[in-house]
PLY file of the C-alpha trace (Angstrom):
ply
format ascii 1.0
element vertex 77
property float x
property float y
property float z
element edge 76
property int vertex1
property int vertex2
end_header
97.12 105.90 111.08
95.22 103.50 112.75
92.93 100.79 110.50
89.80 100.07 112.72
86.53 97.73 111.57
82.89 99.67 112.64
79.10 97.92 112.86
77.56 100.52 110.93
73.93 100.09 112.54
75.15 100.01 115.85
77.82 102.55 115.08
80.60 100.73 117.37
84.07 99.67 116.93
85.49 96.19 116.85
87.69 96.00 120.29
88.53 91.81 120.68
86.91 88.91 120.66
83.28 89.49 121.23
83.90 93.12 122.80
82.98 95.98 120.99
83.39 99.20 121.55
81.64 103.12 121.06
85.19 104.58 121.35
87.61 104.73 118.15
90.68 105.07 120.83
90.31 101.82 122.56
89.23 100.06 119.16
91.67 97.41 117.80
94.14 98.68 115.00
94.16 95.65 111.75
97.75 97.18 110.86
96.62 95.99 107.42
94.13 96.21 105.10
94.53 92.70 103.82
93.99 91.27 108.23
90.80 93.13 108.52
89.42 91.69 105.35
90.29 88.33 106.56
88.59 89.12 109.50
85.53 90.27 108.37
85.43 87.57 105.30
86.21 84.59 107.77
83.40 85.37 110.07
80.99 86.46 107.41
79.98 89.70 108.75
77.27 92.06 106.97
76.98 96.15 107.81
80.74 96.91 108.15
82.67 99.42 107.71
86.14 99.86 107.51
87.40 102.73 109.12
90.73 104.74 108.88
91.76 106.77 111.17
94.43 109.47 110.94
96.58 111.41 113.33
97.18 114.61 111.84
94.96 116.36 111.10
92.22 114.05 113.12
90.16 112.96 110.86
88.12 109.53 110.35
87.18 108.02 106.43
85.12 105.33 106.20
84.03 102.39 103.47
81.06 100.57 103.74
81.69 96.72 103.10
80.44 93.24 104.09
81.47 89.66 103.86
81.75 89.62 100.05
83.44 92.55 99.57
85.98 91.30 101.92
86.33 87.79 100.09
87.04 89.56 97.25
89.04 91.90 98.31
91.31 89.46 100.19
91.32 87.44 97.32
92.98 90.21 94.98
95.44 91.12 97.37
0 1
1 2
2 3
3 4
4 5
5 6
6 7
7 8
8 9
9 10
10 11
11 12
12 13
13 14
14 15
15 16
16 17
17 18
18 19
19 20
20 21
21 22
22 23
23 24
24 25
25 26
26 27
27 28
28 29
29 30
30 31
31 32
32 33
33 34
34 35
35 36
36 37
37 38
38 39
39 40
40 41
41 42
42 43
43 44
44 45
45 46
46 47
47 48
48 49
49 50
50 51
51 52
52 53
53 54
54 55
55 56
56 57
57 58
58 59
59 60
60 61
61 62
62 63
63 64
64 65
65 66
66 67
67 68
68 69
69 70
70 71
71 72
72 73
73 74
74 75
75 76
């Protein structure tokens, strides 16, 4: 299971620093819910999505969220 963070208009994948990415493999894995809320919080950004990915069966589930959401979220963790 891989936890990945999506810009949901331009439909790519967070990779590092200011790289991003149209391929879910080479995307960087938060680990944790709690870093990519941080992450997302910290640097205030809108249209997100937070994206899980799992291994078996392949599959991909994703939750819209933005800057708030994440400040919240972080906060109640």
């Amino acid at each position: 299971m891989r936890i990945l963070l999506r810009d949901s208009r331009k439909r790519l994948y967070f990779r590092h620093g200011p790289v991003w990415t149209s391929n879910p493999d080479a995307a960087f894995d938060f680990e944790h819910w709690q870093d990519l809320f941080c992450f997302v919080s910290e640097r205030r950004l809108a249209g997100m999505e937070a994206v899980l990915m799992l291994d078996n069966p392949r599959r991909m589930e994703s939750v819209p969220l933005d800057a708030r959401d994440a400040g919240r979220m972080k906060e109640a963790a």
